[in-house]
Residue, then its C-alpha position, 0 to 999 in steps of 0.5 A: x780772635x780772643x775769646x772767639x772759637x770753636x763750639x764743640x758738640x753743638x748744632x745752632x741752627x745758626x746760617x751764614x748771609x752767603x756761604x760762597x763768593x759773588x757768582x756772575x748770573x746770567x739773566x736769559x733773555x725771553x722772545x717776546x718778553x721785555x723783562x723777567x718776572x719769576x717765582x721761585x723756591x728756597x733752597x734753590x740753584x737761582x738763590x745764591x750770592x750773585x751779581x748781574x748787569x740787570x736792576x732787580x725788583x725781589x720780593x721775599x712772601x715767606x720766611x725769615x732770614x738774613x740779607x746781604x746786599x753790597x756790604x751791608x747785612x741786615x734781617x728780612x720777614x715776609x712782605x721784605x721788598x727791596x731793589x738792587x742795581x746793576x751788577x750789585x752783589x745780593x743774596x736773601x738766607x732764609x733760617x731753615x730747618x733741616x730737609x726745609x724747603x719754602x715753596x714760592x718763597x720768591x717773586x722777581x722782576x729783572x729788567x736791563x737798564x738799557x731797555x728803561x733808557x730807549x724806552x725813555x727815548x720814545x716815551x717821555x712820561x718815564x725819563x723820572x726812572x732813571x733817578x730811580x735806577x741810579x738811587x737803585x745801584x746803592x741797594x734800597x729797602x722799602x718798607x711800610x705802606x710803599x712795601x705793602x703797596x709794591x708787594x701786591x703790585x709785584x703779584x699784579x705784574x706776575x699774573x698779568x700779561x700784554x700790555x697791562x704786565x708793561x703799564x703794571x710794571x710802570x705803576x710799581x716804578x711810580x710807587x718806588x719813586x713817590x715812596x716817602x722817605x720813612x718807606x725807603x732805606x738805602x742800602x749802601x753809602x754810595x757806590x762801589x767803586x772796582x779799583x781793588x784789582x784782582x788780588x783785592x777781590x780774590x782775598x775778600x772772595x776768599x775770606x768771606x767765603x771761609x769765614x761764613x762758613x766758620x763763623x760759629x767756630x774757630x775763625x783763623x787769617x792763615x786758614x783763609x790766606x791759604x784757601x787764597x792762595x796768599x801769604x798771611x802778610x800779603x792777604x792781610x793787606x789786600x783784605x784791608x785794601x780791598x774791604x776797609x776792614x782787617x779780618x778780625x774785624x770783618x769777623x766780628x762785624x758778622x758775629x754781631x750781625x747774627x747775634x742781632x737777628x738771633x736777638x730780634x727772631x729767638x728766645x734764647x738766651x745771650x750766653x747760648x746766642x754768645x756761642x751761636x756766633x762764636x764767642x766762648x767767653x761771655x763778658x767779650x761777647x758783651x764788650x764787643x756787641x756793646x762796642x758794635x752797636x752803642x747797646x749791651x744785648x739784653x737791653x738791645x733785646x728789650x727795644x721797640x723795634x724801631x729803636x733797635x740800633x742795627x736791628x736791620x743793617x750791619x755794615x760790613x765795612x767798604x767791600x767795594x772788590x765784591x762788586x765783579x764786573x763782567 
């Protein structure tokens, strides 16, 4: 990739949004419970990029970060409230400090499509959720009042138990689905779709996995066509197929993504943020994040917040592979 490589002899802090290939987690079924409610720190084994058949309700109460859910990448703060799907691929990155460990960063409600649709059957008041779990399976951000709102009801549902947690649970549902537009962002543009195959998915795997972890330096195709197991010419079309992107576009979607949040959360200045992400000549970097987001980084910096094109979502392009089926 021009002008993109290796930084040598300099720490930036810098986190990748995922730093592994989707990982299938089973959600555990509690006796006597009819979804799961949990807290939980980060770093933690629970905080990674995964998938699961369960719809997921996560609120993020501290800490600031990137999130990738699907193939979008965006920016999240304390009070981020967001639902995702069954079997969408998600992950929430906090920006640490080294031995940094944030206590309760996490409340998370997980709950089984299945279980809202019998409990419909018997209950007709809840047959207006199921438009709610199919809005979920695109990813949605709340923000707003309805966040505020939703954040507190979240607690609320933790603290309780019997039937008040079940009608808690129904109340925060309501909130989402009477959420104004300007409260509600989707995520992804619709839904994936899983016709890639196997070798679509192990080269997205693959080149996701080692170009998250070598965004700050050298990013090469034939490092990542051999990590799957692929020849460069073969990786390079299933790559394409699979995402929607060539690699090098891939790379540099992800490059600008970080350089947005370090915009938007840091003081430093566009050429030490240009070699945070990757770039060693600064007049590309300029070119390309104008190129990606319609702004040039510093007039991009001196926007209001809600002006900011790509301040909280960068596509990564359709990488319908990284939703795994079980």
């Amino acid at each position: 990739m021009p002008a993109a490589g290796p930084v040598e002899g300099e720490t930036t802090g810098l986190r990748s949004p995922i730093d592994r290939p989707p990982e299938r987690e089973v959600i555990p079924r509690v006796a006597g419970e009819s979804f799961r409610w949990l807290s939980h720190d980060y770093p933690a084994p629970i905080a990674r990029w995964n998938y699961h058949p369960e719809l997921e309700i996560h609120l993020v109460r501290k800490s600031r970060g990137s999130y990738i859910i699907g193939d979008q990448v965006g920016t999240f703060e304390p009070g981020h409230v967001s639902i995702v799907g069954p079997n969408l691929p998600h992950d929430w990155v906090s920006d640490l400090s080294a031995n940094e460990v944030i206590l309760d960063r996490d409340a998370v409600i997980q709950f089984t499509e299945e279980w809202i649709a019998r409990a419909s059957l018997v209950i007709p008041e809840l047959h207006g959720i199921s438009s709610l779990v199919n809005s979920s399976r695109r990813g949605i951000v709340f923000s707003g009042p309805t966040a505020v709102a939703a954040a507190a009801e979240i607690e609320s549902v933790g603290a309780a138990s019997g039937p008040q947690r079940i009608g808690l649970l129904f109340s925060l549902l309501a909130t989402f689905m009477t959420a104004p537009d300007s409260d509600r962002r989707y995520i992804t543009d619709d839904v994936y779709t899983t016709d890639v195959g196997a070798e679509g998915k192990a080269a997205v795997d693959a080149g996701l996995a080692y170009m998250l972890e070598n965004l700050t330096g050298r990013v090469s195709m034939a490092e990542a066509a051999r990590l799957a197991l692929m020849s460069e010419s073969s990786f390079s079309k299933y790559f394409k197929r699979a995402s929607g992107l060539t690699f090098s576009d891939m790379v540099k979607r992800l490059r600008i993504a970080n350089a947005c949040r370090l915009l938007d959360q840091t003081a430093s200045s566009v050429s030490s943020i240009s070699r945070a992400v990757g770039y060693t000549n600064l007049a590309n970097f300029n070119r390309q994040f104008l190129t990606e987001t319609g702004v040039a980084p510093r007039a991009y910096r001196a926007l209001d917040h809600e002006h900011k094109p790509h301040s909280k979502l960068v596509g990564l392009g359709r990488v319908s592979a990284l939703r795994t089926l079980s």
